[in-house]
VMD Tcl script that draws the C-alpha trace (Angstrom):
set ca {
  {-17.02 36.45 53.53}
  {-17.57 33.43 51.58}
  {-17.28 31.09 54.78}
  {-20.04 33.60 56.71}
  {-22.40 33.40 53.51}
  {-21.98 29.87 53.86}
  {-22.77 29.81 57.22}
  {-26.06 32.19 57.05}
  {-28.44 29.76 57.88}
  {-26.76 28.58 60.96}
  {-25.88 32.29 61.73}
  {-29.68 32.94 61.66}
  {-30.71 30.18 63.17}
  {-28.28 30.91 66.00}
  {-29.50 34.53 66.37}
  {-33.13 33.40 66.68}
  {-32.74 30.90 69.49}
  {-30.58 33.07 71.56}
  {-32.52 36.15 70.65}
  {-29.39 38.25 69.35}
  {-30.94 41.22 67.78}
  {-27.57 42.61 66.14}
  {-27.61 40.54 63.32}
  {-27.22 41.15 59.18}
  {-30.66 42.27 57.35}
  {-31.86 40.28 54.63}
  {-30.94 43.72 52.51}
  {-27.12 43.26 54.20}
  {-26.94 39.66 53.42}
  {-27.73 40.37 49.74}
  {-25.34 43.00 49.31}
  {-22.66 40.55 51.11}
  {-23.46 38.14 48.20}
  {-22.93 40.71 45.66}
  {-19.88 41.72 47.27}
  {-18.58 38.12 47.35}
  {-19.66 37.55 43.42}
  {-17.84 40.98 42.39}
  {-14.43 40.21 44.49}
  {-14.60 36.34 43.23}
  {-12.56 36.73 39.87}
  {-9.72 38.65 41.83}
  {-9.34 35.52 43.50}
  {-9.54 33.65 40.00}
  {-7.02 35.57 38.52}
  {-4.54 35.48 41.89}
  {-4.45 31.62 42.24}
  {-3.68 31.18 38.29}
  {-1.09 34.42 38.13}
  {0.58 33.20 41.23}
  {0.94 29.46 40.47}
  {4.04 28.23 39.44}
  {2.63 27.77 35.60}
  {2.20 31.37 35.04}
  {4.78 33.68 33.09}
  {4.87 36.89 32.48}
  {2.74 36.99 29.33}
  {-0.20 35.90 31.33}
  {0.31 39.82 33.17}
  {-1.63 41.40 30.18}
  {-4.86 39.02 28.98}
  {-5.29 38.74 32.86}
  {-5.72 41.96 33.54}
  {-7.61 42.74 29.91}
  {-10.01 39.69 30.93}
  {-10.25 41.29 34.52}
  {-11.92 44.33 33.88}
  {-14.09 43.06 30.94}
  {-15.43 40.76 33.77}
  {-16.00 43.22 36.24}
  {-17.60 45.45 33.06}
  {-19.91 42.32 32.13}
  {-21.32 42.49 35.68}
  {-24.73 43.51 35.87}
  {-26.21 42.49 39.21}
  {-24.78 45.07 40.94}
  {-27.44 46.98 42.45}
  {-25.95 48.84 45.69}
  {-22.32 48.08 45.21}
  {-22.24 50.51 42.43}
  {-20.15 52.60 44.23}
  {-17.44 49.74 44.88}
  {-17.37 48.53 41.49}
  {-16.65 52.14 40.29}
  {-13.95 52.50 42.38}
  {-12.20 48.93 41.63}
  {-12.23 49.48 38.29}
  {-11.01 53.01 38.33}
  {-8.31 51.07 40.39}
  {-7.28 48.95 37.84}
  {-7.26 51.08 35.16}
  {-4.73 53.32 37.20}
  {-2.24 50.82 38.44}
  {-2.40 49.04 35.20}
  {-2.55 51.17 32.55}
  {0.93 51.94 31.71}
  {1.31 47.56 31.61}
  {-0.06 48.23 27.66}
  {3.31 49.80 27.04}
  {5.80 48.25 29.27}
  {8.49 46.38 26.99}
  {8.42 43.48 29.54}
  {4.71 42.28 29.61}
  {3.96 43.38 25.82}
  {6.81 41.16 23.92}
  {6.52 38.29 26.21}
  {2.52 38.34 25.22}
  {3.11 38.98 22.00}
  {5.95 35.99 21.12}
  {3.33 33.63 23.51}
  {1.75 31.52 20.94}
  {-1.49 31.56 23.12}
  {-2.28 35.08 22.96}
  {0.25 36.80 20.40}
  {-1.97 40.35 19.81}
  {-5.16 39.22 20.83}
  {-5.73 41.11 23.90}
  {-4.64 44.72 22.19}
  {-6.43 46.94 20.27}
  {-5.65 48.54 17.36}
  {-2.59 51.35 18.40}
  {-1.70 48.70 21.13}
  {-1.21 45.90 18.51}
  {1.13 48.85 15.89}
  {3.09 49.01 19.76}
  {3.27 45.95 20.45}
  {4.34 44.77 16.86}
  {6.93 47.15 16.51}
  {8.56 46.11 19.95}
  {8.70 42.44 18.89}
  {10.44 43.69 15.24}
  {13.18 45.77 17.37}
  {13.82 42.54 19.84}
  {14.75 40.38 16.89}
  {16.44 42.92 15.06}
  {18.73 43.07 18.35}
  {19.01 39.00 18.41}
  {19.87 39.08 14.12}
  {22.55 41.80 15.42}
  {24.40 40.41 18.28}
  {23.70 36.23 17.38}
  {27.38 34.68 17.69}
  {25.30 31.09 19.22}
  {22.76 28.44 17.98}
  {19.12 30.40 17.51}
  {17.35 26.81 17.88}
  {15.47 26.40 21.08}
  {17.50 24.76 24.95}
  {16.88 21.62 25.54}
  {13.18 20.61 25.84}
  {11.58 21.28 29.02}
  {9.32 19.04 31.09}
  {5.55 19.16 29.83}
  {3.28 21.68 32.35}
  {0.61 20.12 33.95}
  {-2.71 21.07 32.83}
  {-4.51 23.46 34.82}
  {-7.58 22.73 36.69}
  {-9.75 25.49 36.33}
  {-11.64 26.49 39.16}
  {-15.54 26.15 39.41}
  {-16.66 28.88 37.01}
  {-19.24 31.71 38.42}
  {-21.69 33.43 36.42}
  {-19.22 35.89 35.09}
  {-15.79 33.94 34.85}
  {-12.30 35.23 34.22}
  {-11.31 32.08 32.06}
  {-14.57 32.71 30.31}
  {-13.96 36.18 29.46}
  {-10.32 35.00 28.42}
  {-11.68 32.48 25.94}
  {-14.18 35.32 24.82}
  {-11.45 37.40 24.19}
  {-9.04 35.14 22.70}
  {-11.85 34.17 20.13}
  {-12.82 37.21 19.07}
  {-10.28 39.84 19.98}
  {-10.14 43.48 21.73}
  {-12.63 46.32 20.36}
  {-11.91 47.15 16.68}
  {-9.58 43.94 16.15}
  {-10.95 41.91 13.56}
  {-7.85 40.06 12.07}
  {-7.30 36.63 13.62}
  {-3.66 36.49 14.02}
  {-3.07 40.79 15.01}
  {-0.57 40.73 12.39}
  {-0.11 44.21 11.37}
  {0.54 45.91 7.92}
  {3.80 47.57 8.02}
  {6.84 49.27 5.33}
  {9.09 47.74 6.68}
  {10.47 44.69 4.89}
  {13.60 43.95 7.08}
  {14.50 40.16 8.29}
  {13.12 41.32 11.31}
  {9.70 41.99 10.08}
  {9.34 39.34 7.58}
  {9.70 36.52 10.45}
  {7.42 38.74 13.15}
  {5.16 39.27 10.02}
  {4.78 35.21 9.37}
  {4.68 34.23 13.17}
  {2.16 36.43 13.57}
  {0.21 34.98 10.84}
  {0.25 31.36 12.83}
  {-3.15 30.77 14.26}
  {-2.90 30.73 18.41}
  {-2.97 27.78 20.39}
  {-5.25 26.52 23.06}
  {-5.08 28.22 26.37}
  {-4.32 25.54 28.57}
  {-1.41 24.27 25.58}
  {2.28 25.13 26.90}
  {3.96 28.23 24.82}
  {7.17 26.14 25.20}
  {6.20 23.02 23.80}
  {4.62 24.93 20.57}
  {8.03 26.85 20.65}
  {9.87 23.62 20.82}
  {8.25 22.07 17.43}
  {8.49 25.06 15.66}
  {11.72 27.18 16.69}
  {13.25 26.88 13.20}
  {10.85 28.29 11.28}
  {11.41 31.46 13.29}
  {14.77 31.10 14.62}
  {15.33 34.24 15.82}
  {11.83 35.11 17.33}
  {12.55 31.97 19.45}
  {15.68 33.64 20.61}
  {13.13 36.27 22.01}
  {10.34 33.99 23.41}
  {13.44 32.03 25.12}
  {14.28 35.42 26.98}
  {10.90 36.26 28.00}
  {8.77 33.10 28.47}
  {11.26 32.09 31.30}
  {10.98 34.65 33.55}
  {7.62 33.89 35.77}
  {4.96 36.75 36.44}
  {5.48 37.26 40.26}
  {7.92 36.55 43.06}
  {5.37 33.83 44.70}
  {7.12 30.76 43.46}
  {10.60 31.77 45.03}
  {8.62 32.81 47.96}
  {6.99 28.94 47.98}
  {10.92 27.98 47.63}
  {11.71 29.98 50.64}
  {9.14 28.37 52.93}
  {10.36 24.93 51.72}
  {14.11 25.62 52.83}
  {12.54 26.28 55.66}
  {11.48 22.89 55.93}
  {14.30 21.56 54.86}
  {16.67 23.57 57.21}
  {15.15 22.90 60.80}
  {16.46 23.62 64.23}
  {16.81 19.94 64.60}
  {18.70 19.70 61.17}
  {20.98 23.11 61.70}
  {23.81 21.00 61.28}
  {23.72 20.74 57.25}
  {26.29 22.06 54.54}
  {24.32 24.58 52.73}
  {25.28 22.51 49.31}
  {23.89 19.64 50.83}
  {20.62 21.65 51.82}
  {20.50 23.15 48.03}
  {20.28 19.78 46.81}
  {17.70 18.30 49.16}
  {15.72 21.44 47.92}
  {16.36 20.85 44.47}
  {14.98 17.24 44.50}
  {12.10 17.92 46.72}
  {11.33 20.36 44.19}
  {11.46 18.42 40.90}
  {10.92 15.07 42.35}
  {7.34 15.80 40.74}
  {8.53 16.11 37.16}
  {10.30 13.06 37.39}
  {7.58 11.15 35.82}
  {6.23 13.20 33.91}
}
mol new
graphics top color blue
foreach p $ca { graphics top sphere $p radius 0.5 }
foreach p [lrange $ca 0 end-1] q [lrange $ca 1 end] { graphics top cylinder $p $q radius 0.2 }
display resetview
């Protein structure tokens, strides 16, 4: 849709000189645009969730900052309807993500976001999930807590051209001033229980956040020993990576790799042509 909007000028001018009377209204071609503008941060939020950057506690600001964009939307007369129905989408297929173990504690030990994106009952969740993590890592530690070897530096993302009504916009909204009723800083939440456990969640929470476009790991990397076993827990869940697109990407390489007119290789030779094609980038970094 964006390439035909792009084209409307040569479109019309087309239609004019070879008197084509099925063509868009100037009513259609504004409701195209307003289509376009309302469907433009789902493609915002699938280049950055499906690069190879993302992790899994990118899953819930994304989709927080998703429908507070869609929400913020106001030129949406005649696509009422649409918007309605997206959002009613979203709140269905993602609503249960506020209380799924997975995407909650990897937000929550990601020094970017931490609480920021829950509200109040979200954040007493949330914090609680975190405080049972660590009290499993205290309990069955029998190796070093301190953080793996460092990691090669992310590259900074390029942000796309913002619109009017930006995901990364509403993300930096959020992550400056919080969800609803949230008015502490750091989501920190007051709590009886005094445990190890708590005491370290209590005091990482505390921590201001970092910038958006800072890496989690690098933060995690300076400051691992002041909460040793919270790291163990940010280790476990900052690695995995918030969909299956960059093994899919790995597929289509081997597929370059392993050709009809190279069918002949040992499979360990083809894993390690792979491997270097796909680190040779961090190699001087």
């Amino acid at each position: 849709m964006c390439r035909l909007l792009e084209q409307k000028k040569a479109i019309i001018h087309y239609s004019t000189e070879h008197d084509i009377s099925a063509t868009l209204t100037k009513h259609q071609w504004g409701l195209l645009e307003k289509v376009v503008e309302m469907l433009r941060p789902f493609e915002e939020i699938t280049r950055q969730i499906s690069s190879d950057e993302a992790m899994l506690a990118d899953v819930v600001p994304i989709v927080t900052a998703l429908k507070m964009t869609l929400a913020k939307q106001t030129n949406n007369s005649g696509v009422q309807t649409m918007k309605s129905a997206m959002l009613a989408e979203i709140d269905e297929r993602f609503t249960d993500t506020y209380e799924q173990r997975l995407y909650v504690v990897a937000s929550m030990v990601d020094p970017r976001y931490k609480s920021k994106m829950l509200n109040d009952s979200q954040k007493k969740l949330a914090t609680a999930m975190l405080i049972e993590e660590v009290n499993n890592v205290i309990a069955n530690s029998t190796q070093d807590d301190t953080m793996a070897a460092a990691p090669p530096n992310k590259k900074q993302r390029i942000e796309p051209e913002a619109s009017s009504v930006s995901v990364h916009n509403v993300l930096d909204e959020l992550l400056m001033h919080g969800v609803a009723s949230s008015a502490q800083s750091t989501g920190a939440t007051a709590t009886a229980d005094d445990s190890q456990a708590a005491r370290q969640v209590r005091l990482y929470l505390e921590q201001p956040i970092i910038a958006r476009n800072e890496c989690p790991l690098t933060w995690w990397r300076a400051n691992a020993a002041a909460y040793a076993d919270v790291a163990v827990v940010a280790r476990r869940y900052l690695s995995a990576t918030a969909t299956s697109v960059p093994s899919e990407r790995l597929f289509s390489s081997a597929g370059h790799v392993y050709t009809d007119r190279r069918n002949r290789l040992l499979p360990e030779r083809a894993e390690m042509l792979l491997f270097i094609k796909h680190n040779l980038a961090f190699q001087h970094e």
